[in-house]
C-alpha positions, 0 to 999 in steps of 0.5 A: 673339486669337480675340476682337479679329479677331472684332471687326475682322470685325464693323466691317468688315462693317457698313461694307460694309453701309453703302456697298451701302446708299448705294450701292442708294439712288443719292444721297449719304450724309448725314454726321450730326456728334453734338452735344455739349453741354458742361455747366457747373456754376453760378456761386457766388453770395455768401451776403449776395447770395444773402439779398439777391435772396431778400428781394427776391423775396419783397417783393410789388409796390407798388400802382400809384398811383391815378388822380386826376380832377380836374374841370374848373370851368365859368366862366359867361359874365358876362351882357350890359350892359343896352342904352342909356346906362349911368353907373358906381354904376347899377342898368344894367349887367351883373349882377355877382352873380347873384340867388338864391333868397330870404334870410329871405323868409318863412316855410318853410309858406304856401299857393299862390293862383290869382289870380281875375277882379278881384282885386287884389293889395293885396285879396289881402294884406289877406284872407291878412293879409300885407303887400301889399309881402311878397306882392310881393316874394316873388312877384317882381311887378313891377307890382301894378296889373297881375296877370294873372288865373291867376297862381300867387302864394306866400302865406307863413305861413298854412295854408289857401287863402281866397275873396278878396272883391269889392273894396268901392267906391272901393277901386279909387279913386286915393289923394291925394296924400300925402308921408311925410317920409324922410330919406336913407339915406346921403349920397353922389353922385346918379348916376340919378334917377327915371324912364324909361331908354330904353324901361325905367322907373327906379323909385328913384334911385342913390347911389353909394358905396363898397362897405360904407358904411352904409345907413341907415333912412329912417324907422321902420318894420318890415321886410317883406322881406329877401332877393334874391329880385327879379330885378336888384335884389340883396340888398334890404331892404323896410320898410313905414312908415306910411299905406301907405308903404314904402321899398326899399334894394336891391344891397346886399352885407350885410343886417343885419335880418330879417324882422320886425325893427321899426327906428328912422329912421336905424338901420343895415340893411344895407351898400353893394355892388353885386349884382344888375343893377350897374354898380359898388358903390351904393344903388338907393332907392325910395319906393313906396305901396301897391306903386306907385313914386313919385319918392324927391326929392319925399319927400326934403330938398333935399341 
């Protein structure tokens, strides 16, 4: 009994002391809730579930995919047409097939010789013993009586530089005239004939014909050059024949000799196409001697 008014006393007297307490600090009393906070005990979660989120837990994380780049081809713009009058199966035109570097041209060794005061090419050739027509066609020259003194020329197969001698008298001399008697390379539609075109000399004449007809020898002789090695003239075969002659079949879209290769009148060489500077699938055929281009009809039967 003692002991519950004891206890009743001592509440009693911490709530006095509470009130003066408030009372002396001159504001209100705060009145401070406790939190409770009701806990709960987890979900049961299945045995098959429970397996399921662990295995899944447990597997690593694909690999992201990689990232693949695809380049972007750049498409050349075709090449501009040729200015002045231009028919379809002519060498005017656009360029249907770019040139590239020579096919079977020559040899993988040779030498490189600076063109001196009076030399020509065709004294070259006979000092090195390369053809005047291999030399020309290698080193992509245009004209032969026009070598410029300080021209860098490629000679295939041989090792050594040589000193080119003087021309001998009346080397530079004009040939006779002289005809070599060719057969046609194909028969087919004349579509350009030899001569100036514009402000630009023709040096052959075009026969039109479908792409892979056969091009034909015109007469015996060995093969000189074979490749595409000059400029608007595709892929092109060169036989050099007799008494200095030699023949050209140019945009071409097969070859079928090589360098060296001796052929027989009428023998096939290469197929119709229409690389090079072409204006559709044809044959551009040159005579020339000692590199100069003549007129193919004076040496050609009537069709």
């Amino acid at each position: 009994m003692k002991k519950l008014f004891s206890d009743i006393l001592t509440v009693c007297l911490l709530i006095l002391a509470g009130v003066l307490a408030s009372g002396c600090a001159g504001g209100e009393a705060v009145r401070v809730e406790p939190v409770t906070k009701a806990w709960t005990s987890p979900a049961k979660t299945p045995p098959d579930q429970a397996e399921e989120a662990r295995a899944e837990d447990s597997e690593p994380a694909p690999a992201p995919s990689p990232t693949v780049e695809v380049p972007v081809l750049a498409i050349p713009a075709p090449e501009q047409a040729v200015k002045g009058e231009c028919r379809e199966g002519s060498d005017c035109g656009v360029v249907s097939e770019p040139d590239g570097e020579p096919e079977e041209t020559c040899d993988f060794i040779g030498v490189y010789h600076e063109v001196e005061k009076g030399e020509t090419l065709w004294r070259i050739a006979k000092t090195y013993g390369v053809e005047l027509e291999t030399l020309q066609w290698v080193n992509d020259v245009e004209d032969v009586t026009d070598l410029r003194v300080g021209r860098v020329l490629f000679i295939p197969g041989v090792r050594e530089v040589l000193v080119v001698p003087p021309p001998l008298p009346g080397e530079l001399a004009p040939l006779p005239e002289e005809r070599i008697y060719v057969e046609w390379p194909l028969k087919a539609r004349l579509t350009s004939k030899f001569g100036m075109r514009g402000s630009r000399m023709h040096e052959g004449i075009d026969l039109a014909a479908p792409t892979g007809t056969p091009v034909r020898a015109a007469a015996p002789g060995k093969v000189v050059y074979c490749g595409s090695g000059m400029r608007g003239y595709g892929k092109v075969v060169v036989l050099k024949h007799e008494r200095e002659f030699s023949t050209v079949y140019a945009h071409n879209s097969a070859l079928n000799v090589k360098r060296g290769d001796m052929v027989e009148k009428g023998q096939i060489i290469a197929r119709v196409g229409s690389t090079g500077r072409s204006t559709g699938p044809h044959l551009h055929f040159e005579v020339r001697r000692r590199g100069v281009a003549e007129d193919p009809l004076t040496h050609l039967p009537p069709l």
